[in-house]
C-alpha positions as a LaTeX table, in Angstrom:
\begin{tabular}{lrrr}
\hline
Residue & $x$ (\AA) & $y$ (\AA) & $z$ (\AA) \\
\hline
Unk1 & 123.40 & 68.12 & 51.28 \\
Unk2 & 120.11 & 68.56 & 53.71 \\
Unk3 & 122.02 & 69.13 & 56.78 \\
Unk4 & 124.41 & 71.57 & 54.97 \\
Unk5 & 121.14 & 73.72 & 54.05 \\
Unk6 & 119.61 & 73.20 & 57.20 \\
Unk7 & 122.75 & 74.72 & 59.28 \\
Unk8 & 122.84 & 77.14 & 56.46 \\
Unk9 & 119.32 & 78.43 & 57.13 \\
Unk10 & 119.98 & 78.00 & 60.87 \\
Unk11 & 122.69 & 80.46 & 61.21 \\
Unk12 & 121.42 & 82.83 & 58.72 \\
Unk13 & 118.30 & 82.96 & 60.73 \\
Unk14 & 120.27 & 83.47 & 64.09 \\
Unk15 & 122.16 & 86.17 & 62.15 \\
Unk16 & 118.92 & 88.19 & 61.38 \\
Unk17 & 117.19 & 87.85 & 64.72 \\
Unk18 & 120.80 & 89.06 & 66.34 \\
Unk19 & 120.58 & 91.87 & 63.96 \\
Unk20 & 117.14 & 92.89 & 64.91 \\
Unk21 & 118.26 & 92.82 & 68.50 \\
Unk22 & 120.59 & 95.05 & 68.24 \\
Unk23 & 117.98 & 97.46 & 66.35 \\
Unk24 & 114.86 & 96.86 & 68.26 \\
Unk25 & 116.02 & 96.09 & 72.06 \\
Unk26 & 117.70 & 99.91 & 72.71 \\
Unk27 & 114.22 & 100.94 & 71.56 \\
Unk28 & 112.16 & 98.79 & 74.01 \\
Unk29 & 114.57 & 99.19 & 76.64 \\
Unk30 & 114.47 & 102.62 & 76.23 \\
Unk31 & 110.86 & 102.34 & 76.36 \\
Unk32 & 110.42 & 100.45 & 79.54 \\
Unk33 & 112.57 & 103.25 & 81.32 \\
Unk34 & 110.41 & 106.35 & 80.31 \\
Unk35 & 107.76 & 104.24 & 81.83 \\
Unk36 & 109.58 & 103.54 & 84.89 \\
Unk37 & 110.31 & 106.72 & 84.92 \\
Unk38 & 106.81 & 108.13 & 84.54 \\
Unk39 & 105.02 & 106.07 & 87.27 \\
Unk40 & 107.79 & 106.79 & 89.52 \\
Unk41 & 107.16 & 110.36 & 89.19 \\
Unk42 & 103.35 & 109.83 & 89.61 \\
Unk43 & 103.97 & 108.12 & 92.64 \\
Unk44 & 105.94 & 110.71 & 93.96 \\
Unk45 & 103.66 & 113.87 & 92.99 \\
Unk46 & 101.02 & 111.28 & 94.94 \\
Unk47 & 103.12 & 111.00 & 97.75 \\
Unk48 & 104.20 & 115.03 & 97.84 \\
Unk49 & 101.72 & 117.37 & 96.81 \\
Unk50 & 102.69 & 121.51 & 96.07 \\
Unk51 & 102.53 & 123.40 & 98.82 \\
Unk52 & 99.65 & 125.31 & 99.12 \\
Unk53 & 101.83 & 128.52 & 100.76 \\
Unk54 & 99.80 & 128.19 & 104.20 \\
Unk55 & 102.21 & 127.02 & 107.35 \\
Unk56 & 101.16 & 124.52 & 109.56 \\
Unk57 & 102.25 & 123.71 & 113.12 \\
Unk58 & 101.80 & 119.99 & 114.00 \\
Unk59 & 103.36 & 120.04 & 117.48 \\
Unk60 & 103.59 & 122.65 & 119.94 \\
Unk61 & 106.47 & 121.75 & 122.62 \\
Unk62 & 104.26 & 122.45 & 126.28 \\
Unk63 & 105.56 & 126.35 & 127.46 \\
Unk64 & 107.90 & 125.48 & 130.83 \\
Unk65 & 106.74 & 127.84 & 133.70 \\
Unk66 & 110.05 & 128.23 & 135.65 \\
Unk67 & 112.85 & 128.59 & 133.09 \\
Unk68 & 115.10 & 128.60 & 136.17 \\
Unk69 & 114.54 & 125.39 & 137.54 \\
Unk70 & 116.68 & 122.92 & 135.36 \\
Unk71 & 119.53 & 125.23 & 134.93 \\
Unk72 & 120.79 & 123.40 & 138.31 \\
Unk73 & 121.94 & 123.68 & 142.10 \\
Unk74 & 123.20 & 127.18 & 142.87 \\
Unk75 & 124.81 & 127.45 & 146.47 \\
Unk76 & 124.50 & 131.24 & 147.80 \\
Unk77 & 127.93 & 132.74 & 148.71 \\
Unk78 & 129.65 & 135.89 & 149.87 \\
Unk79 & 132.71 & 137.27 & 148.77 \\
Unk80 & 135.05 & 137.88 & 151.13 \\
Unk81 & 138.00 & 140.52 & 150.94 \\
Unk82 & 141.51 & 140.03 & 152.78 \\
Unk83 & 143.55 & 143.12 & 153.77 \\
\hline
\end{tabular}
């Protein structure tokens, strides 16, 4: 008769704290990812601030003096016309 009362009390205690999952872990989980969430966001607003609506140039490409010279060889030619 003891071991029949203590399986009994067993699985009626597994019953209840399988019932209380099911009620309390959506809740925590749920939890856990507004958190996540949160200090993701932080670290992104950390990461990227606003724009403060001013431009700014970090590299200037150097200005090329001759624009002609890397367009290539050009040989100098003359037409000429046949009667």
């Amino acid at each position: 008769m003891g071991l029949l009362k203590f399986l009994f009390i067993t699985i009626c205690i597994l019953w209840l704290i399988k019932m209380i999952g099911r009620l309390l872990l959506p809740v925590l989980f749920q939890k856990m990812m507004t958190k996540a969430q949160n200090q993701a966001n932080q670290r992104y607003q950390q990461q990227h601030p606003e724009p403060d609506g001013r431009i700014r140039v970090d590299y200037m490409p150097p200005k090329d003096k001759h624009p002609g010279d890397d367009a290539g060889d050009f040989v100098e030619y003359e037409e000429i016309k046949t009667p």
